[in-house]
N, C-alpha and C positions, 0 to 999 in steps of 0.2 A: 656566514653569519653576519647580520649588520649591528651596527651600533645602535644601542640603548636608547630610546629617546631621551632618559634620563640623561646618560653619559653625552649625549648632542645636546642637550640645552649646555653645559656646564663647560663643552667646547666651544660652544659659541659665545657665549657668555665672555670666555677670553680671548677667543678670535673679535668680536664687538668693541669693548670695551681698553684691553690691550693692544689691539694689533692695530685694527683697521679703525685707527683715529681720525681720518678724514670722513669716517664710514662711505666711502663707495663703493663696498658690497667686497673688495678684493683687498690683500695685502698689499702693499708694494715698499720702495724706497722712500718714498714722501712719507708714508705713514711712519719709518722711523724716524726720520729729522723731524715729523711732529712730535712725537713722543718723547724725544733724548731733548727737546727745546722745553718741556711739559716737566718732565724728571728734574731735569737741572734748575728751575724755576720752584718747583717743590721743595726742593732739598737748598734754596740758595746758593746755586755753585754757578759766578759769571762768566763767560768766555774769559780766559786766561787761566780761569782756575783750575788745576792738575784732577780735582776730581770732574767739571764737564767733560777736561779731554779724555779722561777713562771712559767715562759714559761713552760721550759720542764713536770713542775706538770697540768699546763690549757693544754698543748695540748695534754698529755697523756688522761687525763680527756674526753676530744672532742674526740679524737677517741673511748673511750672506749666507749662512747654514741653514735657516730657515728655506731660501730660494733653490739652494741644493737640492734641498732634499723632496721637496714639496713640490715645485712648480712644474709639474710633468710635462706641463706643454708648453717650456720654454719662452712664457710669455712674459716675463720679468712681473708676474704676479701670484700671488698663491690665494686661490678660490676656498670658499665653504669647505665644497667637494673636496680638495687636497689639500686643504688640513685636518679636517674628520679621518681622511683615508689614512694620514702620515700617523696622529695620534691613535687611529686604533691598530697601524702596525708597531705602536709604541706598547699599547698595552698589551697584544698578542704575546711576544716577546721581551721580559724586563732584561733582555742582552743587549735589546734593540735601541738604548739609549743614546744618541749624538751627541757631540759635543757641544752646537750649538743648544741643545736643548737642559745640558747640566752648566753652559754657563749663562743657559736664562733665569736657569730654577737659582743660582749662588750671585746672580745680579739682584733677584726677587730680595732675596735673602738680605742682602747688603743694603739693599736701600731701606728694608723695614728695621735692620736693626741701627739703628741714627747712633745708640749709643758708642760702638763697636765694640761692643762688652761679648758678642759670641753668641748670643741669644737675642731673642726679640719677646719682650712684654706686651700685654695688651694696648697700649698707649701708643706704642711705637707704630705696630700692627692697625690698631684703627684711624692714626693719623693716614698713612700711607694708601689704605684699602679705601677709605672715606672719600679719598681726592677722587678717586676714581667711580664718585657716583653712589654708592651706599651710605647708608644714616651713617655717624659716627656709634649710635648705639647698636645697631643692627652689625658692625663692625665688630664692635666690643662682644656680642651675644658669639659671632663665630669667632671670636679668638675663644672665647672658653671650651668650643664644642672641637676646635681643634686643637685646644693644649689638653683636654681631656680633663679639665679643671689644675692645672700646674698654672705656675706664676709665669713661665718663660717658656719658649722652644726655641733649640739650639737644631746646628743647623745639620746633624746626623737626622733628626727630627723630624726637620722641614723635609728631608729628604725622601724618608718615607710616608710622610704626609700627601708629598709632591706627587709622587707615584701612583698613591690611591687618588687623587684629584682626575688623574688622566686616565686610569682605567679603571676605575670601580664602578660598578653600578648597584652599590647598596648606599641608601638617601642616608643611611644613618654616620656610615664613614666620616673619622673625625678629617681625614684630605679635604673632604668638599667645601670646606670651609676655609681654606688656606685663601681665597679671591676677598675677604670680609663680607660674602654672602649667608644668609639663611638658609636660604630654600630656591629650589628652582621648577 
């Protein structure tokens, strides 16, 4: 059984977006010292500051797990192909979760709640999603369709939010919207 077209736009979408920040076409190590230089510039945190070095240690962390598990042919990069193949044996099986992959979803989680109050609001949520290319309204429209109209999601929440993001293939699922997309 292959994946969804639905479920492949919405992997690409954070394979795009997310991962392959230099976009040429593959994951690799450069794409996370783009992105942890991107993160820490978002969020104001300069070299010396104890949260960039978390950053740069969690998102070294994630890739290296990401490289594990994904990069089949050993080429220090991870293609379309393996990571569609890695995320639909994520949803095949919800046993099948890695580590690096729950400490990307509680990295997600950390940077969208700025307050550290344990929950994320829509403000918080669409400043964050927003950086990444989407309106700030169109941001704002899928925090509500993902908190299901609630003020906040906390991060039990995000969790299974998280889940249906990676393997559902129903458009209406309040997960699909966890990226501050609409529609795909």
């Amino acid at each position: 059984m292959s994946i969804s077209e639905f479920r492949k736009k919405k992997l690409l979408y954070v394979f795009n977006v997310f991962f392959d920040v230099n976009q040429s076409g593959e994951i690799d190590q450069k794409d996370f010292e783009l992105a942890i230089e991107k993160i820490c510039q978002l969020r104001g945190w300069p070299a010396g500051n104890p949260k960039n070095a978390e950053t740069h240690e969690n998102m070294l962390k994630i890739w290296e797990g990401l490289r594990a598990k994904a990069d089949k042919d050993n080429d220090g990069q991870v293609s379309v192909e393996e990571w569609c193949k890695m995320w639909d044996e994520y949803a095949r099986d919800p046993n099948s979760v890695l580590d690096w992959q729950l400490r990307y979803m509680n990295f997600m989680f950390d940077l969208e709640d700025a307050s550290t109050d344990g929950s994320i609001d829509a403000e918080e949520f669409s400043i964050v999603c927003s950086s990444y290319g989407p309106d700030k309204n169109e941001c704002q429209e899928a925090f509500r369709k993902m908190s299901q109209g609630a003020e906040e999601v906390d991060r039990e929440q995000f969790a299974v939010l998280w889940r249906e993001y990676f393997s559902s293939d129903d458009p209406a699922a309040p997960g699909n919207f966890i990226f501050g997309r609409t529609a795909f």
